[in-house]
N, C-alpha and C positions, 0 to 999 in steps of 0.2 A: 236312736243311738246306734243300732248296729248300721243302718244305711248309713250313717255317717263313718261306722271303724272299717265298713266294707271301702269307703270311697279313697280312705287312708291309704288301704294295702292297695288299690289300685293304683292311687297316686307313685306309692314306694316303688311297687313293681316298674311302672311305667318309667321311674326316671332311673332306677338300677339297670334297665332294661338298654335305656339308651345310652347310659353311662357305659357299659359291656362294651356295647358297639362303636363304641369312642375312645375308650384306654385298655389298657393291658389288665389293670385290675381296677374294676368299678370305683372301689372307696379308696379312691386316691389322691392323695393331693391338699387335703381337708388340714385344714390349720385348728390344731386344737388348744384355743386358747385357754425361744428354746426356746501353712496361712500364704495367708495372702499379704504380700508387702505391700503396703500402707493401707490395709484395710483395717475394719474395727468388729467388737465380738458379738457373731449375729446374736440375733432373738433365739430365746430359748427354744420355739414352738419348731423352726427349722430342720432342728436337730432328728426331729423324728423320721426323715427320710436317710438320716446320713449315717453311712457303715464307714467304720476304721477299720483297714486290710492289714494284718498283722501275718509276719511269718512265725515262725520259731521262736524267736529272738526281741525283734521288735515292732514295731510301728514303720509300713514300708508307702502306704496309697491311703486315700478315700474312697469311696465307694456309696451307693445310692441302692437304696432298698426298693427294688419296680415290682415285686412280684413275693408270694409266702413266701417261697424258696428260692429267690434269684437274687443276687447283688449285682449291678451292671459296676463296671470299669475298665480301668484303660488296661489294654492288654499288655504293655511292657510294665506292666505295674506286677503281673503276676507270670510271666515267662521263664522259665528256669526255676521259680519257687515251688517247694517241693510239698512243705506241710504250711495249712493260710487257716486262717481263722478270722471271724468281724466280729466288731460291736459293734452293738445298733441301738439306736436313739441316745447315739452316741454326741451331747454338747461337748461335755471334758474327756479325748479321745481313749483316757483313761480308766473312766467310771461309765462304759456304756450300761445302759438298762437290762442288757440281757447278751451273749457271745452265741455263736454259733460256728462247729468247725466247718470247713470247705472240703468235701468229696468232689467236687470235679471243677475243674479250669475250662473253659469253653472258650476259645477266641477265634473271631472271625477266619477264615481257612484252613483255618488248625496251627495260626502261626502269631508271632505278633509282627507290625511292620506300619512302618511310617505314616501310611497313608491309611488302615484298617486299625488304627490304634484302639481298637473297642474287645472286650471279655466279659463274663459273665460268669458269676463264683455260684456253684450249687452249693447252697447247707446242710448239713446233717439232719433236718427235720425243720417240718412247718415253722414258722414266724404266726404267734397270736399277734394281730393288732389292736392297739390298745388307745388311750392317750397320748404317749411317749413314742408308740412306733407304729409307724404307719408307712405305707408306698408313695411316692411320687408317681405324678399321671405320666405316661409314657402315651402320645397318640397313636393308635393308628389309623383315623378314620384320613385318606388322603384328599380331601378335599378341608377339612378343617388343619391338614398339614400348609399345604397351600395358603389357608388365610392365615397363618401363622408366620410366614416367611420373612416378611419384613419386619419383625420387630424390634426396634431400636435399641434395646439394652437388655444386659442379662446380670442376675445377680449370679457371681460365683461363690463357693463353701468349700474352705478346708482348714487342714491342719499346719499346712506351711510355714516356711520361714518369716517369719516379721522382718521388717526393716532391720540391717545390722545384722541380718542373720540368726537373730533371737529363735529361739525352738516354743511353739504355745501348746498348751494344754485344750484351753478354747477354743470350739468353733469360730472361725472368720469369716469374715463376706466382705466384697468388694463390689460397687457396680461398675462393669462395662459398657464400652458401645460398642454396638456391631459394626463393623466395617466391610467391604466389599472385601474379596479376596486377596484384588489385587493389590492391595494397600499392602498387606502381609509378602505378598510374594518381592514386591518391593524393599521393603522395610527388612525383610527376615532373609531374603538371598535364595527363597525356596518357591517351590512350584506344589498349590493348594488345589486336590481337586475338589468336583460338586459336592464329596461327602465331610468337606471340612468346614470349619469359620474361620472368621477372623474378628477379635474382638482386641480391646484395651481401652485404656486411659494414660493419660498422660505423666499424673506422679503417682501409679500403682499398677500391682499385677498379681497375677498369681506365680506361684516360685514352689523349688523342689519340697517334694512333700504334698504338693494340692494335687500333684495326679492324680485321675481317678474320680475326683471330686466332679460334683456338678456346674454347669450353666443351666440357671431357672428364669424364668419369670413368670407372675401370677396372670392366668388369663380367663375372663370374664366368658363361661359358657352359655346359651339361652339352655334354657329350662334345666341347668345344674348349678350354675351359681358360677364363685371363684374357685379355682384351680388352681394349684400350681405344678407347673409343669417342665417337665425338664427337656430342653435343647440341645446342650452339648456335652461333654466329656473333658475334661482338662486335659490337657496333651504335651504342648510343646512349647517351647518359649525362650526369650534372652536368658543369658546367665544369669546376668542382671538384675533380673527380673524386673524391669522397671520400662513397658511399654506394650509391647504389641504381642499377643501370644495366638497359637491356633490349637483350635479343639474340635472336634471329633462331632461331626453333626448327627446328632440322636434319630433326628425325624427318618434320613435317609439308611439306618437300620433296624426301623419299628419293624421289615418282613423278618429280616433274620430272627433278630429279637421273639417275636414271637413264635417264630418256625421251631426254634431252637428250644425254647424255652418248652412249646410243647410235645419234643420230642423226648425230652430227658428227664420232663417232670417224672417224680415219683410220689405218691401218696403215702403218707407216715405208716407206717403198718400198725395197727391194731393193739395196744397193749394189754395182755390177757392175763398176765400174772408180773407182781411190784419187781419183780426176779429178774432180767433180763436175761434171755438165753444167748450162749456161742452157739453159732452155727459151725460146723465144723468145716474147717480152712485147707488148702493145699498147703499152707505153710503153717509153723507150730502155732499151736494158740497161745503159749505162755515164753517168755523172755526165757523163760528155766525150766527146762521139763518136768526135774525133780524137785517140783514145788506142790504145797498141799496147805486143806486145811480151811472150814467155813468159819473159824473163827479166830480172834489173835493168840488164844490160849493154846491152838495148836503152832503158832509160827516162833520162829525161831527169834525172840529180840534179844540188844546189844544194849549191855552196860559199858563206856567207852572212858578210859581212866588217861590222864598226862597230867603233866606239870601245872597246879591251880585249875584242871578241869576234869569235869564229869559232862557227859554228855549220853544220848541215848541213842542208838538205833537200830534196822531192822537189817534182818539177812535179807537175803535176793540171790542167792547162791550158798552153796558152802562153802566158799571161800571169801566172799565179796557183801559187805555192809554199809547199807548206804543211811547218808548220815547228814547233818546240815554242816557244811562248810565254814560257816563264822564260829573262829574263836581256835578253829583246828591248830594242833603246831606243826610246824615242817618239820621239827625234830624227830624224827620216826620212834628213835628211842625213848622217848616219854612216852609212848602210848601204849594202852595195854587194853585189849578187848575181852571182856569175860560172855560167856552166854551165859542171859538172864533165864532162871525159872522161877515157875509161880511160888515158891519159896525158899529157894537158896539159889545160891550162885554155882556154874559148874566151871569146866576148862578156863585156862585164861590162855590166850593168843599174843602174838607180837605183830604188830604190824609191817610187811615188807614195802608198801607204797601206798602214797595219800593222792587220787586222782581228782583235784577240786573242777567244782563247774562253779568259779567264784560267781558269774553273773546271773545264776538263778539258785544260790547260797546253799548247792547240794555238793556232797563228796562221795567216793569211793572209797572204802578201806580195805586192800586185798591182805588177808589175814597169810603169816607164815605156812597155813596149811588147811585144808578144808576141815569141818567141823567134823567130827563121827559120832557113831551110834552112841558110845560109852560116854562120850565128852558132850553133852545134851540130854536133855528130857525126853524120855521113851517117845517115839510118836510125831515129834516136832519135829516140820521142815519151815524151809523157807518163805516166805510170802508171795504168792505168783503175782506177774506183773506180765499185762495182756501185748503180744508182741506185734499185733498189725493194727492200722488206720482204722481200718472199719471195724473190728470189734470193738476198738477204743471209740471211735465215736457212739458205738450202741449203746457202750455202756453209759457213757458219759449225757448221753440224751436222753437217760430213762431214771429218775432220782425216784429211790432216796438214797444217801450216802447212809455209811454207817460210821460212828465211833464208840470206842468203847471205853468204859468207867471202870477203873480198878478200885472194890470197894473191900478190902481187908476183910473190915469191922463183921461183914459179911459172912464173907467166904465166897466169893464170886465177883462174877464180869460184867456187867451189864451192857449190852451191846440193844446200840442205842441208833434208832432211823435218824438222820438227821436234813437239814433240805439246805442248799446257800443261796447266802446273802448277798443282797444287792452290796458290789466294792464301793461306791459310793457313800451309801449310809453307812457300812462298815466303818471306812475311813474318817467318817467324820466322830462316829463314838470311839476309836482308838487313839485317835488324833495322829495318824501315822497313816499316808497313803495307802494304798492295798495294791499294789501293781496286777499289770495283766496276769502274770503266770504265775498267781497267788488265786487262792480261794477261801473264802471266809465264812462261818461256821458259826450260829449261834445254838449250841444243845437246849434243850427242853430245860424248863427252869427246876433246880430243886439238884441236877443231876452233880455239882462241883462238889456239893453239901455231902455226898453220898460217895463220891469218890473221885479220883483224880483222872481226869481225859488221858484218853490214851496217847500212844505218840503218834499215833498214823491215821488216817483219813481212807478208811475202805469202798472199797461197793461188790453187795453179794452179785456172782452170777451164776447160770448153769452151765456148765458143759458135760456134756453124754450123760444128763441125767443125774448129776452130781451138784451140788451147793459148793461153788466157790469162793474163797475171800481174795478180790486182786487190789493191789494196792491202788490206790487215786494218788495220796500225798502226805506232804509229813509235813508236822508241826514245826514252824518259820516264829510264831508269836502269839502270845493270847494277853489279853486285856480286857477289864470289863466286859466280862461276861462273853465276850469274843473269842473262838478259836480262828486264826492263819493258817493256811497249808499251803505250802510249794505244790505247785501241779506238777507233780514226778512221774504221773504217765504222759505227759506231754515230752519228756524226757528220754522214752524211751530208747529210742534210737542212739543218742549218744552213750543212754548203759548199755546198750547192746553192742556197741562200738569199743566203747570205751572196757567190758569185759573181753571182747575178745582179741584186742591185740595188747592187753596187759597179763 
């Protein structure tokens, strides 16, 4: 028995070993038995190579998971964009498996351009692979490049337009043929050089939207099995979309690829307490200087009164409460903000303008005059809310969140670890999609019973030695046993905008 477990790990070794020396990352490519106009909705199992490139806002590229911490894509896919984020083992571009934000943009000479249309998205920490998410093989052995050259057809994957210009949720795939260049440089009016393809068919293509996305096909290794591996990049194409497209040849950037990859890698740091620390910044660490306070009981919340409504929300300044946008009235004169305390109500405010962000269901309310000492609960400020990229991504990469339970019956708070939910399964027990810049929350069981969630979605951290509470998000919806929150520090930048020239 042991010479037999010894000969096992030998074997492992021996094919991880050669595997190394053939792709970018060993377990790659392994099918773990989930648009394109006129294609149809790949196999599920596909999915697990494939990243949805999101800015701010919305759904902009595809993207290909090669490496823990690399997303390959086309580089005009992410030039100019300022904040990107992926999902990944992403089928329905909507419900990926797991997000991860983007720290660095890398593209080919530090630019994007016609003929170098390739980039590579850093994330904010390791990718576990699992079932669901996995790398595709990137080669670099250049002699098994070589025997790869001629291969007849490529399956493409993305999110693109459907025929008619339809918008899909569903991953799609299309097969191509590969065609000499010149067929494209003919057909398309342009000049391809040795780092491009050319590929199509005759009633389909890929179309806006699939940039980014891959060209694969499965290829038979001796002594590793099937692979599948990825040749090209989605790039360029008819308007049309309905014929001869050119994409971006992988094989001839496996040097950079890897050059790159390992010059910028960084390894996750260490996490030695559930707390995540600031480091301290050249620029402010919080949205609001005069912000305080590790728990809700010390921050300032808003009772929010108008015409047929009651609503809640949180300060973020002393003058400024931000608030969910549906249902708001433009009539400014119906509205009346009082600060809530833990048992009674203090000041009431007027409001002088309603700042809505209608497309991710948040608002501003800048009150007649900022709150004081007398007119609030001894002690209470505001809620901080973390003002740069990278302490937001540290926070945001280190769970658990926190919510809190208001229990009367009590006489207290309960502030409560909490972890999120896959948006997928979410959405199917609320029966109401969960979009990207939503986050979904189910509390510890027992806790609704005990008192009522709070309105905000926190996460503690340290800075200089201190327990802070910064806001994550605020309550959008709950259902069965579901909490929703708007991701409001993904926000930030427009409160920060949006505070200072109002």
């Amino acid at each position: 028995m042991q010479t037999r477990l010894a000969w096992i790990a030998f074997v492992f070794w021996f094919l991880s070993d050669v595997a190394a020396s053939i792709f970018l990352e060993p377990l790659c490519g392994n099918h773990i038995a989930l648009k394109i106009s006129g294609g149809y909705n790949a196999e599920f199992h596909y999915s697990a190579w494939m990243a949805a490139v999101n800015n701010k806002t919305h759904f902009i590229c595809g993207g290909t998971l090669i490496h823990k911490r690399f997303v390959l894509t086309a580089a005009h896919c992410i030039h100019g964009q300022d904040v990107l984020s992926v999902g990944l083992g992403a089928y329905h571009k909507s419900h990926p498996e797991v997000r991860r934000d983007v720290i660095e943009k890398l593209m080919f000479d530090g630019r994007s351009s016609f003929e170098n249309d390739i980039g590579l998205l850093k994330l904010s920490s390791n990718v576990i692979f699992n079932a669901h998410i996995r790398p595709i093989c990137i080669v670099l052995n250049q002699s098994l490049v070589n025997q790869m050259r001629n291969v007849s057809t490529f399956k493409a994957f993305g999110w693109g337009f459907l025929r008619g210009r339809k918008e899909t949720d569903i991953l799609q795939t299309i097969t191509l043929n590969n065609f000499d260049r010149k067929k494209c440089e003919v057909d398309l009016s342009v000049y391809l050089s040795e780092k491009q393809l050319c590929a199509g068919v005759p009633f389909g293509d890929t179309c806006e939207g699939d940039s980014g996305g891959p060209l694969t096909n499965n290829v038979n290794i001796s002594e590793l099995g099937n692979r599948e591996v990825q040749f090209g990049i989605i790039s360029a194409g008819k308007i049309t979309c309905d014929g001869l497209g050119m994409y971006v040849d992988v094989m001839s950037y496996a040097d950079w690829i890897k050059t790159t990859i390992e010059r910028h890698y960084t390894e996750d740091e260490p996490q030695s307490s559930l707390v995540p620390k600031i480091k301290p910044q050249q620029q402010d660490v919080f949205l609001y200087n005069d912000c305080g306070g590790a728990n809700i009981a010390a921050n300032l919340e808003a009772d929010i009164y108008g015409l047929n409504l009651r609503a809640q929300g949180i300060f973020i300044t002393h003058q400024f409460v931000l608030t969910n946008a549906e249902r708001l009235p433009r009539n400014l004169s119906n509205l009346k903000v009082y600060v809530k305390g833990r048992t009674k109500f203090y000041e009431g405010y007027s409001v002088l303008s309603v700042l809505p962000n209608d497309q991710n269901d948040v608002a501003l309310l800048k009150l007649n005059r900022p709150v004081t000492t007398r007119g609030s609960p001894a002690g209470m400020k505001p809620i901080c809310m973390l003002a740069n990229v990278v302490d937001q991504q540290r926070a945001a990469s280190t769970p658990p969140f926190t919510m809190f339970f208001d229990a009367p019956t009590h006489r207290r708070i309960y502030d409560v670890s909490v972890a999120l939910g896959n948006p997928q399964q979410c959405s199917e027990r609320i029966q109401r999609r969960v979009e990207w810049n939503k986050l979904c929350v189910e509390p510890p069981n027992g806790m609704s019973r005990i008192g009522s969630g709070s309105y905000i979605l926190g996460k503690k951290v340290t800075n200089s030695g201190k327990i802070m509470l910064v806001l994550f998000g605020i309550v959008s919806d709950s259902s069965n046993g579901l909490y929703v929150f708007t991701n409001v520090m993904k926000l930030s930048e427009w409160i920060a905008n949006a505070i200072r020239i109002n």
